[in-house]
C-alpha positions in Angstrom: 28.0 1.6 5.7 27.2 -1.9 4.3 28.3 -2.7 0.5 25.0 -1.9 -1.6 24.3 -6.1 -2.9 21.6 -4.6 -5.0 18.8 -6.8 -3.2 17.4 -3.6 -1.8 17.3 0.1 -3.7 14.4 1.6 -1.6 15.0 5.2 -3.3 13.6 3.0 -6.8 10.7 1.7 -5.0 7.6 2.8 -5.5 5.0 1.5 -2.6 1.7 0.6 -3.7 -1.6 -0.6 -1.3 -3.5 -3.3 -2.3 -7.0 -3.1 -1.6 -8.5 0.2 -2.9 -5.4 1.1 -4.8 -4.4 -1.8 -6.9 -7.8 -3.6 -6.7 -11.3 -2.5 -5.9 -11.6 -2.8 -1.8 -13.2 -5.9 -0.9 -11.6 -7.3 2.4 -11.7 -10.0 3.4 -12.5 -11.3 -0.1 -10.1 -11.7 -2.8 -11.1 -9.8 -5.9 -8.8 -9.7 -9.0 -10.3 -7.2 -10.5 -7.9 -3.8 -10.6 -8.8 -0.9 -10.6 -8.7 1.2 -13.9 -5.0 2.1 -15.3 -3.5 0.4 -12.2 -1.5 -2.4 -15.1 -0.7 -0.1 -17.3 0.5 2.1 -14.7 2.6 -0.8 -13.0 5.0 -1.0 -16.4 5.0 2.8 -16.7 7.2 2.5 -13.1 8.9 -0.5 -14.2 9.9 1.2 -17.9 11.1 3.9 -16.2 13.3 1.7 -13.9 11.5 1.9 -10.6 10.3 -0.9 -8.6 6.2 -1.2 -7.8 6.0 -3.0 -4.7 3.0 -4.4 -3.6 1.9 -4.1 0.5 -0.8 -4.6 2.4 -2.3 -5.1 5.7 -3.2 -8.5 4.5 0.3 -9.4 4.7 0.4 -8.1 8.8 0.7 -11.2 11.8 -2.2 -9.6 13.2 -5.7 -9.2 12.2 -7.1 -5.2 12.6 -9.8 -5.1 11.0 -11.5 -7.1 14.4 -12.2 -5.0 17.6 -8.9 -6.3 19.0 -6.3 -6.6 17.1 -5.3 -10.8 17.1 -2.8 -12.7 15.7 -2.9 -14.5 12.3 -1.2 -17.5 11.7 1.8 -17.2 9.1 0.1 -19.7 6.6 -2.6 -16.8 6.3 -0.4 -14.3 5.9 1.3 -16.8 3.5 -2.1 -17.4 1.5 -2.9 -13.7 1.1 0.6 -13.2 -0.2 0.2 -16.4 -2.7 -3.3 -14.3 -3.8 -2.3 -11.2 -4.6 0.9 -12.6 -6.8 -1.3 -14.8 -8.5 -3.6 -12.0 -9.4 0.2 -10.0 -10.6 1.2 -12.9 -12.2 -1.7 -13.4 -14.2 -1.8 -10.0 -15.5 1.8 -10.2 -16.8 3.4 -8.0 -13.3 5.5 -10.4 -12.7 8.1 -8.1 -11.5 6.1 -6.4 -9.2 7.3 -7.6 -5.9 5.4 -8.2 -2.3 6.8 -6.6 0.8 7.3 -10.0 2.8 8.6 -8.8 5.7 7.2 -7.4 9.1 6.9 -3.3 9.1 6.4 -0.7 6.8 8.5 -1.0 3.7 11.0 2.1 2.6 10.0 3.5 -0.4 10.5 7.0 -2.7 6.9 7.2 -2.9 3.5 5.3 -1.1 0.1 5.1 -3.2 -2.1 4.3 -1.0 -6.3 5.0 -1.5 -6.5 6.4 2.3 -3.5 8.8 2.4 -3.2 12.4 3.0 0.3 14.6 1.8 2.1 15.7 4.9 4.2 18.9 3.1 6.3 20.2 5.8 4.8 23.7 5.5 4.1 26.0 8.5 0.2 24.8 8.6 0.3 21.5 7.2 -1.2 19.8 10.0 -3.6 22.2 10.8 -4.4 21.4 6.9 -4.2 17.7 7.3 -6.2 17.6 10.7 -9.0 19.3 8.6 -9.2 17.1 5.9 -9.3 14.0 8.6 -12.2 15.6 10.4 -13.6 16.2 6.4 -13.4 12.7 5.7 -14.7 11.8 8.7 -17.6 13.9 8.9 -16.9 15.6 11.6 -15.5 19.3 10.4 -17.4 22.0 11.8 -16.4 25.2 10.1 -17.1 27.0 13.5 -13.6 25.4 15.1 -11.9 25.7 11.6 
């Protein structure tokens, strides 16, 4: 097992989503407005010694939100990065960090506007299926 250098606790961090989460949706554009309690909450996790880290599909080398999924160039990965710590920075989070690398970051916890709990229990993805198929539109109480 490597020596723990302290440059990476993931079992501290705390992984938020950007866009829906820690500001109102508005992709592609670059909105600095956050959503209610978001600061506030931010230096809750960091008082309590935890790490908010910041990650979003803005930061990815490809682009999903076309019909194909194509590459971005680094410099706009780079520039949405440079965004959203300008908008951290400017609200005094300045030790919220970004996840800069490629993949999902590790994290205790993810906050994310679009997620659903997996629990582990004997019909939790029976549950979760049906709360998909619910946000989707498309339960129909006969199959459930």
């Amino acid at each position: 097992m490597a020596p723990d250098t302290g440059e990476f606790r993931s079992k501290n961090y705390v992984i938020v989503d950007w866009d829906g989460t820690a500001v109102k949706s508005a992709w592609p554009e670059q909105t600095y407005e956050f959503m209610p309690g978001f600061v506030e909450a931010m230096w809750r996790l960091h008082q309590a010694g935890l790490q908010p880290v910041i990650e979003s599909s803005r930061f990815n080398p490809n682009d999903f939100f076309t019909q194909v999924p194509t590459p971005r160039s680094e410099a706009q990965a780079a520039a949405e990065r440079q965004y959203v710590r300008h908008a951290l920075d400017s609200a005094g989070l300045t030790f919220v960090k970004i996840h800069e690398q490629i993949g999902k970051p590790t994290g205790m916890v993810y906050i994310d506007d679009k997620g659903e709990r997996y629990t582990g229990t004997k019909r939790a993805w029976e549950s979760l299926v049906d709360k998909v198929l619910i946000r989707h539109g498309m339960f129909d109480k006969e199959v459930a």
